[in-house]
NUNU-89912 format. One record per residue (C-alpha): residue in one letter; x, y, z. Coordinates in pm, whole numbers, plus 50000, padded with zeros to 5 digits. Layout:
residues N
aXYZ
...
***
This chain:
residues 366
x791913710570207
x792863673870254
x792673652269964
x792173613969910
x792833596969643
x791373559969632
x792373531869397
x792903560669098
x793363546768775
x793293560168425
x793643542768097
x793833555967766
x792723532067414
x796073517967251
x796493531866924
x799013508566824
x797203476666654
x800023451666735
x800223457367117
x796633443267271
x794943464067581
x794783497867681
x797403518567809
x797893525068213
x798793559468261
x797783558768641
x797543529368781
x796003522469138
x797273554969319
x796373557269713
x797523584569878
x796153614570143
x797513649470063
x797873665970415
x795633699670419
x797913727270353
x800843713270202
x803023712769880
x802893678169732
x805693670269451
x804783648069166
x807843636868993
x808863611068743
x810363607668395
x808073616768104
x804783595868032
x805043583168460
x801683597468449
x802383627868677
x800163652268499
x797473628568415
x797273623868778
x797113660268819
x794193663268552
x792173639368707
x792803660769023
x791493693068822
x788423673768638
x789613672468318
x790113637368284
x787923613168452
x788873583168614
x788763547668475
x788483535468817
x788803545469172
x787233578769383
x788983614269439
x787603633269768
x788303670869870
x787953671070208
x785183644770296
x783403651869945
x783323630669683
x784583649369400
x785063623469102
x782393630868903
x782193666968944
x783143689968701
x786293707668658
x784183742868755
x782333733769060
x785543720269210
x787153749769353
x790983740969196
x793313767669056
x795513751668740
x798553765968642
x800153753268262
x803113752368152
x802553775467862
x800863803968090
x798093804467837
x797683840167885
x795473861367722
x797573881967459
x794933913267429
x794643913667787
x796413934068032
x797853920468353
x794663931868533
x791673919668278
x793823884968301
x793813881968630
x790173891768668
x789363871268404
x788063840068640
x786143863068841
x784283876868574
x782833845168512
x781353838768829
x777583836568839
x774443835969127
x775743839269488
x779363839269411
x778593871569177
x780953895669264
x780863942969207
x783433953369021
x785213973069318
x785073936369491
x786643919369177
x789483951769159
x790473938769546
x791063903669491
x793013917469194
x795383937569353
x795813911769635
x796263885769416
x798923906569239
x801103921969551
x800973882669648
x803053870969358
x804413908169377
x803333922069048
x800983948469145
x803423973668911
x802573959468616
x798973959768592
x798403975668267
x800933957668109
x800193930767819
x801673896667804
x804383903767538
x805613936667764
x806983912668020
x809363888768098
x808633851768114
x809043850668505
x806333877368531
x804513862268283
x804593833068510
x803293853568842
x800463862568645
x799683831668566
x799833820068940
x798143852369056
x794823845168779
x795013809468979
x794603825169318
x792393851869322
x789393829469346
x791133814569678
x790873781869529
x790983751469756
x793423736169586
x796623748369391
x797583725169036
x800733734368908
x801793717068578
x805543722368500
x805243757768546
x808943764168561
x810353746368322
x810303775368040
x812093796168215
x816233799568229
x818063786768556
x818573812168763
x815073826568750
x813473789468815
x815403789669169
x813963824569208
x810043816769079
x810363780269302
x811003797869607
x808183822669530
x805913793869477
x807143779069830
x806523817269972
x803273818669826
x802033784569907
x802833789770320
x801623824170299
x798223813970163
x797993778370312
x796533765570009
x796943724269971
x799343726769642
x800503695669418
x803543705969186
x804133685668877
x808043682368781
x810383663168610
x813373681768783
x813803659969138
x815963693869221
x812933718069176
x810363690869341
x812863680869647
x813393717869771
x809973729869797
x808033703869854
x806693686170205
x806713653970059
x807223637669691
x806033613569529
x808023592069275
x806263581969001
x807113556768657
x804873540268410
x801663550968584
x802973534968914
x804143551669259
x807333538369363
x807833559869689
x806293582669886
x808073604970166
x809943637270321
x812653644669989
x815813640670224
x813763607570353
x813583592570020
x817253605869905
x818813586970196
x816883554570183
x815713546969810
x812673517069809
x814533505369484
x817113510669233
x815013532869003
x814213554469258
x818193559469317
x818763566669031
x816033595068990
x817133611469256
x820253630069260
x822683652169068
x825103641868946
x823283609868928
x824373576769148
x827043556869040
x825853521068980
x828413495269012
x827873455268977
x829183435569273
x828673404069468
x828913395269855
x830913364369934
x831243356270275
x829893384570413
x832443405770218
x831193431369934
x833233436469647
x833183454669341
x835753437169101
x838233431469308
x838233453369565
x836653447169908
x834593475369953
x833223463770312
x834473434870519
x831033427770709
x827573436070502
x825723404870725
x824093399370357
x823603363070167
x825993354569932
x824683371569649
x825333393269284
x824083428269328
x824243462469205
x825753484769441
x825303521169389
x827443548269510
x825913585369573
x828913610769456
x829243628269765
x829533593969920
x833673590969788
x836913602870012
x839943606169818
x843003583370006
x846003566169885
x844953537170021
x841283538469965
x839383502169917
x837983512269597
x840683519569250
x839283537668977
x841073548068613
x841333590868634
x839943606068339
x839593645068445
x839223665368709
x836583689568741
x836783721368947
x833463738569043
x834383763169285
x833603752069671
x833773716169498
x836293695069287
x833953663769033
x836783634769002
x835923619168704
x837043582568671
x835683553068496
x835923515468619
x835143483768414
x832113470368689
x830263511668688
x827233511068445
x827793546868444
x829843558568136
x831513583068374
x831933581668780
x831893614368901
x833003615069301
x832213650169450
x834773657669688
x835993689569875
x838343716069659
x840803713869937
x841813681669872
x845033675469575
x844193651369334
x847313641069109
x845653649968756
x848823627468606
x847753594868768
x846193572268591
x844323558968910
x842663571569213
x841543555969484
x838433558969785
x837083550770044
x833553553070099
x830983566770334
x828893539070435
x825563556370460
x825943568970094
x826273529869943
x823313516869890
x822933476769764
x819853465669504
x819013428969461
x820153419869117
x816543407969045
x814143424169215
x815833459269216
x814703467769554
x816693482269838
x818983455770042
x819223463870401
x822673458170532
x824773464270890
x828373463370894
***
């Protein structure tokens, strides 16, 4: 199911008496989902991600613009009649229910043509179920398992009307590390196996840039970029966008260019940017930093941090906004843990320039 959303806007009264007009939680959102892909919504809290998402289910309406399914005109259409599958962040299970009566639970409620006999509805159960691969625990209750099967039941109740499209709304997030990698790449297995157009809600870029076919960056109700994750990672639209995306986070330095020549304090990081002589912030991905002797950029060592395949060099210098540069580079490499500097070079196509101003991405050839 392709979906269009035109002009989508939402705002919400102000409750605070001293700040005039309403509040923008989505403002002017354009975009075509592809049919039959997984769509990341990601942003800080309050970007407006999941107030996008329930505008998408119906249960918000638009202040302005038009939502289509397909070539249908869904924005005034009820949350019901719209065919979507919504999965919380809480579960919101049904505690007196077993696995099975939860699951069937949206089928039950089906009325007229789409009436279904209970052998039908017991089908699409245990499909649903050896989808998300939980057709063991059946006649199990919500506080018998654990919160990753909670979570399957959750996503199986959402599929076994074969909704037309998939809402997920941080459904990860209560669950401990090593079980969200598991559950995401479920959701990814599920998702191709059943072809269903999904939109994810996240505020972990790790979690939205692995599964998804293409995210979309969100902050104060506006989209900043759209794209492929590794598309966005390696070319940023603007400074906020770099410094979503990534952990450990970018390094943000302030520099200048001077005769074609970037620096960062002193140092000459490139001899030949073909930029206008100008102040801007120049930010520095970690994996973007080779340890040398010589290197163009000199940092003050503060630790070093070994992570197995990896070593984190953490350093700090007087032009970083971060309070801590951490430079990933590979555990082979000896780094003097009694010297009080270290030095880099650095991998073009990991520095990225921002005008001071404006924020947005620089283009630059050396």
């Amino acid at each position: 199911m392709k979906i269009v959303l035109q002009n989508l806007t939402k705002k919400f009264p102000n409750r605070n008496k001293k700040v005039k007009g309403d509040v923008i939680a989505v403002n002017d959102f354009t975009f075509e989902i592809p049919d039959g892909s997984l769509i990341g919504l990601l942003g800080p809290s309050g970007c407006g991600k999941s107030t996008t998402l329930n505008l998408l289910s119906g249960l918000l309406k638009p202040t302005a613009g038009k939502i289509f399914f397909g070539d249908d005109d869904v924005t005034g259409l009820p949350a019901e009649k719209r065919g979507v599958g919504l999965v919380f962040q809480n579960y919101a299970l049904y505690p007196h229910l077993t696995v099975r009566q939860n699951i069937m639970f949206p089928l039950e409620n089906l009325k007229g043509a789409d009436k279904l006999s209970k052998e039908q509805m017991n089908e699409k159960v245990l499909e649903a179920a050896k989808l998300v691969q939980i057709d063991e625990l059946m006649d199990r209750k919500p506080d018998e398992l654990s919160g990753g099967q909670q979570q399957r039941v959750a996503i199986a109740r959402a599929l076994v009307k074969m909704p037309k499209v998939l809402l997920l709304d941080e459904p990860l997030s209560n669950l401990d590390a090593r079980l969200r990698l598991q559950t995401r790449e479920e959701i990814r297995r599920i998702q191709r196996e059943t072809g269903i157009t999904t939109i994810f809600v996240t505020h972990d870029q790790e979690e939205a840039m692995s599964i998804s076919d293409l995210i979309v960056v969100m902050k104060d109700g506006v989209v900043h970029q759209i794209g492929k994750p590794q598309e966005v990672y390696d070319k940023p639209v603007n400074l906020f966008v770099a410094k979503f995306l990534g952990t450990p986070p970018i390094n943000v330095f302030h520099g200048k260019v001077e005769d074609n020549k970037l620096y960062i304090g002193k140092d000459v990081i490139f001899d030949s940017v073909n930029v206008d002589n100008k102040e801007v912030y120049v930010a520095i991905r970690p994996e973007g930093f080779i340890l040398k002797d010589e290197g163009v950029l000199g940092c003050n060592l503060t630790g070093v941090e070994v992570m197995g395949r990896d070593i984190s060099v953490v350093s700090t210098h007087e032009c970083c906004e971060n309070v801590a540069i951490r430079s990933i580079i590979d555990a082979d490499n000896m780094v003097n843990v009694g010297a009080k500097q270290v030095r880099f070079d650095l991998k073009p196509n990991k520095v990225f320039l921002f005008d001071k101003e404006t924020e947005e991405r620089i283009d630059y050839q050396l």
